[in-house]
SEDREN-64704 format. One record per residue (C-alpha): z, y, x; residue in one letter. Coordinates in steps of 0.2 Angstrom, whole numbers, plus 2048, in hexadecimal, padded with zeros to 3 digits. Layout:
BEGIN
ZYXa...
! end
This chain:
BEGIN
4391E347Ex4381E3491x4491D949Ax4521E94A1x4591DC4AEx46B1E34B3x46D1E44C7x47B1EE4CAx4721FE4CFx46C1FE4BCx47E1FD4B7x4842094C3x4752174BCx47B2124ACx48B2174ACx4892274B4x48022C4A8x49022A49Ax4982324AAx4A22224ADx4A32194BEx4A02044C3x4A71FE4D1x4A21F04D8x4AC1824A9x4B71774A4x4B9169496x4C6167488x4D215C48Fx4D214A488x4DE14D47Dx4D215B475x4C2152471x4B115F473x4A5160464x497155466x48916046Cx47C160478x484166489x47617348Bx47317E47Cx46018147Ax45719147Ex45C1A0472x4471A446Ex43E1A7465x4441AF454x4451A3447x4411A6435x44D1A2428x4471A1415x4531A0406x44E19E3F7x45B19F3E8x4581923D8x4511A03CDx4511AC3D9x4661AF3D5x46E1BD3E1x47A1BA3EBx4861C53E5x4981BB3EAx4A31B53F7x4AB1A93EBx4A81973EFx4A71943DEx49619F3DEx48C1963E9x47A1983E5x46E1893E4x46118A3F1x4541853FDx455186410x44418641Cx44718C42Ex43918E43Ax43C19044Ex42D18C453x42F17B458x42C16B44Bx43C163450x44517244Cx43D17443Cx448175429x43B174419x443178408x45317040Cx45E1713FBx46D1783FFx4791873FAx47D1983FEx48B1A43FAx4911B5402x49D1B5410x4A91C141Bx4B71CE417x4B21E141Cx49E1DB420x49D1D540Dx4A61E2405x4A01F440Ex4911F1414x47F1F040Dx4781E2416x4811D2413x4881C241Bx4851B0416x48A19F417x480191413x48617F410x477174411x477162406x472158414x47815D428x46A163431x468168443x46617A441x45D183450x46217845Ex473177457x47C167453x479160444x485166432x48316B422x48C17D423x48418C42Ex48919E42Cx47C1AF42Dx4851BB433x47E1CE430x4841D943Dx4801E7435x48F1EF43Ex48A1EA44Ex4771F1452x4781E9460x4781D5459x4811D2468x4941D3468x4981C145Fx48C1BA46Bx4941C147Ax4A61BC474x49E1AB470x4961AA483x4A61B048Ax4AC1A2482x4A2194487x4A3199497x4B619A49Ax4B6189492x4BF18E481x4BC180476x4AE180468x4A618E46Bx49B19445Fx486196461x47C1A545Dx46A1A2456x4611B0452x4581B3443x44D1BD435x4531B9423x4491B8415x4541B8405x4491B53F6x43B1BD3FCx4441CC402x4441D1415x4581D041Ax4551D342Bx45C1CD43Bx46A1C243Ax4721B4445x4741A343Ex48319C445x49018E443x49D18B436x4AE18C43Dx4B317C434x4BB168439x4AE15C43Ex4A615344Ax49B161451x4A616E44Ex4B916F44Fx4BC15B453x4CF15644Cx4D6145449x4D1144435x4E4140430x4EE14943Bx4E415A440x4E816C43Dx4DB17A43Cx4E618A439x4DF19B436x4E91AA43Dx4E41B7431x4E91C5426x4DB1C241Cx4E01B2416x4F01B2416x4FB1B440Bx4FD1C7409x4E81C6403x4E81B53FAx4FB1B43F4x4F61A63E8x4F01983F3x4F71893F9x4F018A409x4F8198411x50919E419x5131A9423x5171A2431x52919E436x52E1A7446x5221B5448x51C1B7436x50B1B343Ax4FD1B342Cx4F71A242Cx4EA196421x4E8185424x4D6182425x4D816F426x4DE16441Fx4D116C412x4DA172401x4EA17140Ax4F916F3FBx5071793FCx512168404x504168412x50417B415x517179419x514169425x50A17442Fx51418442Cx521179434x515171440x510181446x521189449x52717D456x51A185460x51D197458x530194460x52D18F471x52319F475x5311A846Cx53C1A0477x5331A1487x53318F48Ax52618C496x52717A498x52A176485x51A183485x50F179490x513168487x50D172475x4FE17C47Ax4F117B484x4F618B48Fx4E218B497x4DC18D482x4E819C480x4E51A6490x4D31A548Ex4D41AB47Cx4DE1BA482x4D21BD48Fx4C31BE485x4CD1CA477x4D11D6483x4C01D448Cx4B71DA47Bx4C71E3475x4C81DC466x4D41E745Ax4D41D544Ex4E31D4459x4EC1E3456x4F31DE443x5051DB44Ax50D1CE448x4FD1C7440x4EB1C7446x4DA1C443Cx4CD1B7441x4D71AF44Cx4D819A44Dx4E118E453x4E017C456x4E816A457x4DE159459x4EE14D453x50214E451x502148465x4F5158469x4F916746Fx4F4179467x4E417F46Cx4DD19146Bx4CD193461x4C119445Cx4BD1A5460x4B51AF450x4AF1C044Cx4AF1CC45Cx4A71DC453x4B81E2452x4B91E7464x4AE1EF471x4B620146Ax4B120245Bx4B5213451x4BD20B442x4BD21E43Bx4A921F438x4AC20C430x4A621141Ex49B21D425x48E210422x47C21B423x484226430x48E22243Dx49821143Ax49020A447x497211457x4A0207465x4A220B477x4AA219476x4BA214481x4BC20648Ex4CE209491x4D7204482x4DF1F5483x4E41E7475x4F21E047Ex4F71ED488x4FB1F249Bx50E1EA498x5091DC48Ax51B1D4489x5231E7484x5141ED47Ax50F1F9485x501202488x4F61F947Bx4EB20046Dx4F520145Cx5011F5455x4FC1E8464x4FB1D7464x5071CA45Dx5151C3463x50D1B3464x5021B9471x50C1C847Ax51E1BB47Cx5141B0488x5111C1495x5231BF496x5221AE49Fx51E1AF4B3x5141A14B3x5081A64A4x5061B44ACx5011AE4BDx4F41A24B6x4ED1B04ACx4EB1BA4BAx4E41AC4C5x4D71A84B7x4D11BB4B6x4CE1BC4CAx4C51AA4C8x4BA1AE4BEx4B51BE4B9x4A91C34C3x49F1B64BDx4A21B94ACx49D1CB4ACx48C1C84B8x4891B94A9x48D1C249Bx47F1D24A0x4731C44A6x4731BA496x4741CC48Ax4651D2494x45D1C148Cx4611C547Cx45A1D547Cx4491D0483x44A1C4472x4521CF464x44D1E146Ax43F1E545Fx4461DC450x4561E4451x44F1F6453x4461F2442x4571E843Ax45D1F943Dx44D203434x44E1F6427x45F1FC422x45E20F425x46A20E435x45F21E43Dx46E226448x46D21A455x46021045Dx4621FE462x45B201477x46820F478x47820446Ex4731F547Ax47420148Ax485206484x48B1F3481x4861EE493x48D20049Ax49D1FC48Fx49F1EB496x49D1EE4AAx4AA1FB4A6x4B51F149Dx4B61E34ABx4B91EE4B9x4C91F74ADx4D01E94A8x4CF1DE4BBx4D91EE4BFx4E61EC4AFx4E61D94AFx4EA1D74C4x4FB1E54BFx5011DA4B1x5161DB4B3x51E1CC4B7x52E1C94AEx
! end
């Protein structure tokens, strides 16, 4: 598909004709160690193939880690360095709403041996993800770039893909990393690290039987502690515990006890990116969904992230959601709701329920606020300019093969040219709104 290259004339046509007007890195401290990956990711091109073949050509019917199905792996990017051939491994469904509505499924796949998958640093787990939602394919990858460019650590990869599941065409999918501990992904001290999930789905509302999950102390968060892996009950309550001494300085409004605990940069950057893709995740007051946080050792402090799952946002009509031949797949509608509000310490002005606690307490603090605001001015001019420059990229790569990801699964009320025009629309809109909200932010 031919690179539409977006000068701001293009943008500025664009959006009159949706009757809309456009105006005109850093490293994890040393406390935080980075994963251990190449500095430079390479190239996104070209389209790799995937091929997944089941031991006796078993379905992949389950999400239960107890029903993964034997299989080999062979991955061809066009390049023999970058070329998997029948790797045994295994592969199980994945995923909450994508798993259980929709037709065309997500994956994760836990190699025996760790490979180096695509240009990405070598592991044994890898996830597909199905974006069937999303015609465009591109809203985890423009959370993840926004990411990486603001500097949030371990910021996932996006490496496009065509599956082939047991000799059936799956379509386009991007193969991406495991949100996990270990060396190349989420890096924490092996005895005294903490991987916590904030998420209603695995929390203890949706899995009331496990160990490794709680309500958290001062703001009732949902939480699951990802590692320590198969965390008991006893450790569950260490880091409940853990957790709340941070949970109580933002309650309290203690910005120095604050600044000793978390890593203030992690969080405003995390809060940025949310509202930049407007990610209703957030809006599950007092809890969140897909949320993560972080904490190399006991002398650490928190850190934001990994970011995960950004096809919640970008105005998504959650009332077409089942809608799943028809119109379930529309975003873009509005550019002006807000997940955190015009007035985030009252809950004001946001879309829903808003944000948590966690979050919102921290607008209450001059000095958070200030460095927010000093961060947006910084950098988001960048940001945006990036961001279209590096969508117009993929959509020179992925064009084609998503219009016919779309056919393949009878999406026929939209096409994929017209979705991506939108996105790129949306998003010019969406940073020109928000530097008007985020520069207005109340100081208390």
């Amino acid at each position: 598909m031919k690179k539409l290259g977006w000068s701001l004339l293009t943008l500025l046509a664009l959006a009159a004709c949706r009757q809309e007007i456009i105006p005109e890195r850093e490293k994890p401290g040393p406390e935080q160690p980075g994963p251990e990956q190449p500095a430079e990711i390479p190239n996104l091109e070209p389209i790799a193939k995937v091929i997944v073949n089941t031991e006796n050509g078993v379905a992949v019917d389950s999400k239960d880690p107890a029903d993964y199905r034997r299989c080999t792996v062979t991955v061809d990017w066009g390049y023999d360095s970058a070329i998997v051939k029948d790797a045994p491994g295994q592969i199980r469904g994945r995923g909450n709403s994508t798993w259980h509505w929709y037709p065309k499924k997500p994956y994760r796949i836990k190699l025996d041996e760790a490979s180096i998958m695509l240009g990405l640093p070598k592991n044994r787990d890898w996830v597909l993800l199905a974006d069937y939602r999303d015609v465009t394919h591109m809203m985890n990858a423009a959370g993840f770039y926004l990411a990486r460019e603001l500097g949030l650590p371990h910021a996932n990869n996006i490496r496009y893909v065509n599956l082939t599941l047991n000799g059936e065409d799956m379509g386009l999918y991007a193969l991406t990393e495991q949100v996990e501990e270990g060396g190349n992904r989420v890096k924490l001290d092996k005895n005294e690290g903490i991987l916590l999930a904030l998420d209603l789905n695995d929390g203890p509302g949706e899995a009331p039987g496990a160990t490794d999950n709680f309500w958290s102390e001062v703001f009732e968060m949902a939480c699951a502690v990802k590692y320590p892996d198969d965390a008991t009950k006893a450790i569950s309550k260490q880091v409940k515990a853990a957790f709340a001494e941070l949970e109580q300085a933002i309650e309290d409004e203690d910005w120095e006890e604050i600044q000793e605990l978390l890593d203030v940069e992690s969080m405003i950057h995390y809060i940025l990116i949310q509202e930049i893709i407007g990610n209703v995740e957030m809006d599950n007051y007092p809890s969140m969904r897909s949320g993560f946080i972080h904490r190399y050792n006991s002398d650490a402090k928190w850190v934001m992230g990994p970011l995960w799952d950004c096809d919640g946002g970008f105005s998504y009509n959650w009332g077409d959601m089942y809608d799943y031949y028809g119109w379930g797949h529309t975003f873009f509608e509005n550019y002006r709701y807000l997940v955190f509000g015009s007035d985030p310490y009252n809950h004001s002005g946001a879309y829903g329920s808003t944000a948590s606690p966690f979050f919102c307490r921290l607008f209450g603090i001059p000095e958070f606020v200030e460095m927010l605001q000093a961060r947006w001015k910084e950098t988001h001019n960048a940001l945006l300019d990036g961001l279209l420059d590096y969508l117009d990229q993929v959509e020179e790569l992925i064009g084609e093969d998503a219009q016919k990801d779309m056919e393949l699964w009878g999406i026929d009320n939209y096409t994929h040219e017209e979705e991506y025009k939108k996105l790129v629309t949306w998003l010019a809109n969406r940073f020109n709104y928000l530097d008007n909200v985020i520069r207005k932010y109340p100081k208390y």
